[in-house]
N, C-alpha and C positions, 0 to 999 in steps of 0.2 A: 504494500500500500504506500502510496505516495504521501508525503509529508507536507502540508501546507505550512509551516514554519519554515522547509528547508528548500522550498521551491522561491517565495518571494524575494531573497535575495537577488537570483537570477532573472528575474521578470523583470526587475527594479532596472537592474543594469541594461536587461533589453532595451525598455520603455525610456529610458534617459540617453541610451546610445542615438534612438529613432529620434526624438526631439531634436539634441542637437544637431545631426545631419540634416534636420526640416530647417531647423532657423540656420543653419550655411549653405544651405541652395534653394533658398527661398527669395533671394534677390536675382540669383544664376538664371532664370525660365529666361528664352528664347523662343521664337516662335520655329517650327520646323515644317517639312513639308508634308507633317500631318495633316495640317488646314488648306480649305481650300485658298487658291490664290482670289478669288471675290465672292467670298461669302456675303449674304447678305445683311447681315450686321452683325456687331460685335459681340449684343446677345446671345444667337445664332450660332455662334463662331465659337463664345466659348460651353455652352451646351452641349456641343460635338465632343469640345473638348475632353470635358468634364466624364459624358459615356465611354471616350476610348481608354481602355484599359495601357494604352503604351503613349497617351500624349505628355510631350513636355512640361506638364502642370505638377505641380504638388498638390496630390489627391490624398484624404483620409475617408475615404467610404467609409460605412456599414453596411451590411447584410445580414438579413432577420430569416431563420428558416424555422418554421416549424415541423412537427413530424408528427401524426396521430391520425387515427387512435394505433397507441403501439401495447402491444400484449393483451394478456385476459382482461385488465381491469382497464381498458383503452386510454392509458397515458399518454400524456403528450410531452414532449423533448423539444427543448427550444435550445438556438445557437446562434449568438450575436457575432460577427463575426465585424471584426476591426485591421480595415488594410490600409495598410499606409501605401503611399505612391511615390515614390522619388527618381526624378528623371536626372542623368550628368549627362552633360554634352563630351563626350571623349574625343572624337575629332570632327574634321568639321562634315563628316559622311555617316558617323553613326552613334547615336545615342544608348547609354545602359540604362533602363530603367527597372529600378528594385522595386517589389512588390512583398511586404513584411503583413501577413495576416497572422493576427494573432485572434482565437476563438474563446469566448465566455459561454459555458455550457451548462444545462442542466438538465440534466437527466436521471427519468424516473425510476423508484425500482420495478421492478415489472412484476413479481409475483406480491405485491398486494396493492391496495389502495389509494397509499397512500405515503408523502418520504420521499426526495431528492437527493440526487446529489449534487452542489453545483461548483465550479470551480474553472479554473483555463485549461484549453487544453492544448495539444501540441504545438508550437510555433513552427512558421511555416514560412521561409525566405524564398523568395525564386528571382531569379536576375535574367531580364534579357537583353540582349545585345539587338537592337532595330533599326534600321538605315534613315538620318535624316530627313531627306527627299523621296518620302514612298508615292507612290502611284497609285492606283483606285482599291490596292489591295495591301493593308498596313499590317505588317509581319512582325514578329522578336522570336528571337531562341535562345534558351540557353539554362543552365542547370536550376535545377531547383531543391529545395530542403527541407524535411523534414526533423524535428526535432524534439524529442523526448523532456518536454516541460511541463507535461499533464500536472495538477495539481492532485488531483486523485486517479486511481490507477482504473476506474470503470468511466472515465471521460480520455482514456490515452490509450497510444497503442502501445507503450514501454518501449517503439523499437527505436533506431536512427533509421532515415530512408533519404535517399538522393538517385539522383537520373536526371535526363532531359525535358526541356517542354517547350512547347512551342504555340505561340497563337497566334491567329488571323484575324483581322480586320476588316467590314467593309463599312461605310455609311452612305447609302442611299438616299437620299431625301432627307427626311425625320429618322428613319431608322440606322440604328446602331449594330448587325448583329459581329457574335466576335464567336469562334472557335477556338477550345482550347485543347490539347493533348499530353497528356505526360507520362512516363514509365519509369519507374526506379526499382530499386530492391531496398528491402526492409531487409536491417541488421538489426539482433534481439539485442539488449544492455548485455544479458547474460549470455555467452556462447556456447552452444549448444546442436543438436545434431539437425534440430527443425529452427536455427535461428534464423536464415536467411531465404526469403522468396521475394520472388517478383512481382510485379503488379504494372498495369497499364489501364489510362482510364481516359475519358470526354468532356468537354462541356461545353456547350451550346446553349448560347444565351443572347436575347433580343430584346432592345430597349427602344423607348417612344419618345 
């Protein structure tokens, strides 16, 4: 079982690393050729922005999912999920933008009524590497992370996990949709004979 005393140190340091990064490249935005070159106003313009999961902006989304009815007693599991956006200009052809989600969870017990658990669960880095000047189809690649900061151990997977990811972009008019892809392998904390598998997974998501 995981230790909520022995986990907030490590959160603390997260959470105070991602700030300072926000306030030193919070003057850095440039605009890129994510935008179009005559959008129709500024509004407009940054709306796009704001949807594209790879634009030059300093973004702190949230995302709320719910999940029910789950088990006998039809529980419901809720997951706030908190992503930071930080875009560097590395040269003048290709941008790295980090994407730092960290998830607040709670979740029910499922063989009774009633009783939660709630707490953070794995942090989750992924960095991609995105071309400047993209075209009607806005791309990034590049590794992403998993990591074993569950606060309790039925909101975590206990493993380490890394691999590839990659996603696509298009905005049509008003719409936003973006693809995303990623495969890694989970390594257990403990090594062991079933500590290590792979995994590959999607997502598909459309904004108005």
């Amino acid at each position: 079982m995981f230790s909520l005393a022995g986990r907030w140190p490590v959160v603390a340091r997260v959470s105070a690393f991602l700030l300072l990064i926000m306030q030193m490249n919070a003057g850095a935005q440039t605009r890129t050729g994510t935008e179009p070159e005559q959008g129709p106003d500024e509004t407009e313009r940054l709306q796009k922005a704001v949807q594209n999961p790879l634009a030059n902006l300093v973004n702190v989304p949230f995302q709320y999912f719910g999940s029910f009815p789950i088990g006998p007693f039809s529980r419901t599991q809720t997951i706030l999920n908190l992503q930071t956006v930080l875009p560097f200009r590395m040269t003048e052809r290709w941008n790295l933008v980090t994407r730092a989600n960290m998830p607040l969870i709670s979740q029910p017990y499922l063989n009774r009524n009633e009783g939660t658990k709630n707490g953070l669960g794995d942090f989750n880095p992924s960095f991609f590497l995105s071309p400047v000047k993209a075209g009607k189809l806005i791309w990034g690649a590049g590794p992403t992370f998993s990591l074993p900061t569950a606060t309790n151990s039925a909101i975590g997977s206990g493993k380490w996990a890394t691999g590839p990811s990659v996603i696509g972009v298009v905005q049509p008019g008003h719409w936003t949709p973006s693809w995303r892809a990623t495969c890694g392998r989970l390594q257990a904390t403990k090594i062991g004979p079933r500590s290590i598998r792979s995994y590959c997974s999607t997502l598909l998501t459309t904004t108005l």
